[in-house]
N, C-alpha and C positions, 0 to 999 in steps of 0.2 A: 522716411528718413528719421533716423533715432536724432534725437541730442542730448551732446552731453558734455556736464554739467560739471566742475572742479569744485570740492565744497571742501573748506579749509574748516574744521572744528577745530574752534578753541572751545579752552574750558570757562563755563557759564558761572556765575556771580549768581549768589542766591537775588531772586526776583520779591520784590516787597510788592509791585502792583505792575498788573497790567500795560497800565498807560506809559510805565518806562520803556516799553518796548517801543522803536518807529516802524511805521508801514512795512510790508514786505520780506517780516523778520522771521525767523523759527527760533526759538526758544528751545533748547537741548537742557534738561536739567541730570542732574548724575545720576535720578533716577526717573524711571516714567512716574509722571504726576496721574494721581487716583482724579477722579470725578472731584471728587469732594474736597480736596487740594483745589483743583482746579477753580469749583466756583467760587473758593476764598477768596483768591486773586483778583476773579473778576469782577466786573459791576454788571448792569442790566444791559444800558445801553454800549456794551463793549464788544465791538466783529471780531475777539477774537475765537479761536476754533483749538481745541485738542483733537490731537491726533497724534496716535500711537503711544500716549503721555507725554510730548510735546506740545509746545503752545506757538500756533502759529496766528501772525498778525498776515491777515491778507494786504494787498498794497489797492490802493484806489482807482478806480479804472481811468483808463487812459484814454487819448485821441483814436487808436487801433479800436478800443472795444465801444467805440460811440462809432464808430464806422460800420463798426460789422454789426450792432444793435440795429442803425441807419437802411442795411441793406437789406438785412434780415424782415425788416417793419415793413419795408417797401414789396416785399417780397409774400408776405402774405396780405 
């Protein structure tokens, strides 16, 4: 069963640091950001991720993935 997803772009506001983004964000810039772009932004300790020259902020696990960690543990 596919799902699917309505993703509204607006246009992005140049990014001065990482940490302005919240959890579970994608980051569209006008253009794809290089590597080297990218680790400007970042710091060391920062879970964000580039992909595709976007900057996404993962979101932090929830009640669902400490369940299915939970079953998983029990499981092996």
């Amino acid at each position: 069963m596919a799902l699917l997803e309505r993703i509204v772009v607006e246009p992005a506001e140049p990014l001065n640091a990482v940490s302005d983004l919240p959890p579970g964000t994608r980051y569209v810039p006008e253009r794809p950001l290089t590597v080297d772009e990218f680790y400007e932004l970042i710091d060391e300790d920062s879970p964000a991720e580039l992909d595709e020259g976007a900057i996404i902020m993962p979101s932090p696990a929830g009640y669902k993935h400490e369940d299915c960690f939970g079953l998983l543990q029990a499981l092996l």
